[in-house]
N, C-alpha and C positions, 0 to 999 in steps of 0.2 A: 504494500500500500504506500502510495508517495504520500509525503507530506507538501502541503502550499503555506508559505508564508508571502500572504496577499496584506499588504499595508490601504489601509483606507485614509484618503488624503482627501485635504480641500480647507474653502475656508471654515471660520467660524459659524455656527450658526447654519453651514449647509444640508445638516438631515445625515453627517456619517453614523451617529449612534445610533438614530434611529433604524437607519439600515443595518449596521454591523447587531445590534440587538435582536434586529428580524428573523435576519439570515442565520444566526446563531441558536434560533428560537427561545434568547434570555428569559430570565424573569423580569427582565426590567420591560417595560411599555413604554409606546411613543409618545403616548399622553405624558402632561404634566407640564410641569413648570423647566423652561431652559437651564441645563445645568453643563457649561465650558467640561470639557475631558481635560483634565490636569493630566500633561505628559504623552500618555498610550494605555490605552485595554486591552489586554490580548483575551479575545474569544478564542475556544476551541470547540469543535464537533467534526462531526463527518459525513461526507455528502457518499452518499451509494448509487449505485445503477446507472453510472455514468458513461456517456461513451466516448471512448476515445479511440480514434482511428478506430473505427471497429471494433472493438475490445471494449466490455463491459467492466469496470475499474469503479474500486470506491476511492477514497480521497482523506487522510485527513488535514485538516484546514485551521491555519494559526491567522485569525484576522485581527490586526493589530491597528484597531481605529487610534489615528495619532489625534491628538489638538491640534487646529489649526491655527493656533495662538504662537506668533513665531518669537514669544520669549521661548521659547521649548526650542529655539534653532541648534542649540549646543547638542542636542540629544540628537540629532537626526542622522550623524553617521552609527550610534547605536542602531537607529529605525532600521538603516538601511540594509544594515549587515544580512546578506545571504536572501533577502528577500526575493520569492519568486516572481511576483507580479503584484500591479498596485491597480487599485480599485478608485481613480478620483472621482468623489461626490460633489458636486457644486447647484446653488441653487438657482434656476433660470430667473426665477422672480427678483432677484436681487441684483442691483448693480455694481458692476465690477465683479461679482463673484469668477462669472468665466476667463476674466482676465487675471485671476490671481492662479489660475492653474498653471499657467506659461513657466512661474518660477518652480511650480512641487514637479512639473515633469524635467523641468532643465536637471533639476537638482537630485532627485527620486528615480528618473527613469535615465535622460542622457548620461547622464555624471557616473551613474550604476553599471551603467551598460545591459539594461534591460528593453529590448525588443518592443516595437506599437504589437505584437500577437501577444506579450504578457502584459497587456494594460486595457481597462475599459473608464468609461465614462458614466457617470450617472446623473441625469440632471434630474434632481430629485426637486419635486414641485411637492409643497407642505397642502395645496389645495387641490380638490380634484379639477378645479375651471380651468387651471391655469395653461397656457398657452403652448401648445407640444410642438411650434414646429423647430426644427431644426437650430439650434443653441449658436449662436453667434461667438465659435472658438476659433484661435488661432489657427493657422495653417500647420501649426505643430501638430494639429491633433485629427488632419484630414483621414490618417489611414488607421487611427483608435476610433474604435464604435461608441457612440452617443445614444445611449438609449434615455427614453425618458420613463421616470419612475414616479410614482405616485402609493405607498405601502396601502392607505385607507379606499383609494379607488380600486387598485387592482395589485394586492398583495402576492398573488401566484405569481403574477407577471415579472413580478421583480425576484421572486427564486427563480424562475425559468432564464432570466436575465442572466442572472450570474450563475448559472448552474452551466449555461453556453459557456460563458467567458471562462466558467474553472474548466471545463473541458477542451480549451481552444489551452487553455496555459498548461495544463497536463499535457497535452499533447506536444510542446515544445518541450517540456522537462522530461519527456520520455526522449525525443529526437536528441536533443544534447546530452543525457543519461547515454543512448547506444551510441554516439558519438567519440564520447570519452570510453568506452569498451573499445571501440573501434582503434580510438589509437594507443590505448595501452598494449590491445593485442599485436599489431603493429611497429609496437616502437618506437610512436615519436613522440 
């Protein structure tokens, strides 16, 4: 069983906990009163029945909702260490939020050397009205999927979401996994 260490980035206030709480199926709920993540959470469970490349594969899954509070900047070569793929949450209704993603992928994804197949987007909308079309992101983010999310309108949609995206980033961690067999058996 592989393990993902998927970080969930974005800014303040964009709806990561209440995602990373969903998907984790916490006890905690999206209800309530706004409360800032001091630091990182690390969620764990396990996604089953998934497929990849063909191969029916479970998963377990380390989702490490960071703060998007950048007094926390000092900790994020901690975040970053070994992580397989990142999950940015940003909220469409809000301004500037999609422009603050430009620095957590420069930093998170270019700087790591992690792959646009180990990264997706979440434009997580807090209302069900709120406007789905296509999120005004940089050209950084042409060839990462933008889906839009909504937990109280359409809560499956959003496991089915990222139940894709783990199965698109296992499938890379498998190709690099026989990779590295490949040239150990090899020699180089």
């Amino acid at each position: 069983m592989l393990k993902a260490k998927i970080l969930v980035l974005g800014p303040c206030g964009s709806g990561k906990s209440v995602i990373a709480n969903y998907l984790s199926d916490a006890t905690e709920t999206s209800g309530g009163e706004y409360r800032p993540t001091q630091g990182a959470r690390i969620l764990e469970f396990e996604v089953n029945n998934l497929d990849v490349s063909g191969r029916n594969v479970s998963a377990e899954v380390e989702l490490w909702d960071c703060s998007g509070d950048r007094k926390y900047e000092t900790c994020w070569p901690a975040l970053a260490k070994d992580a397989s793929g990142i999950l940015f949450v940003f909220n469409p209704d809000q301004h500037n939020h999609d422009q603050d993603l430009e620095s957590w992928h420069s930093y998170f994804g270019q700087q790591q050397g992690l792959k646009d197949a180990q990264c997706a987007v979440f434009a997580h909308s807090k209302s069900a009205s709120a406007n789905r079309t296509r999120a005004n992101l940089s050209p950084t983010f042409n060839r990462i999927p933008c889906i839009h999310t909504n937990i109280e309108d359409d809560g499956d949609a959003v496991r089915v979401e990222f139940n894709r995206f783990l199965s698109t980033l296992l499938s890379t961690m498998y190709d690099k996994r026989d990779q590295e067999e490949l040239s150990i058996m090899h020699g180089r």
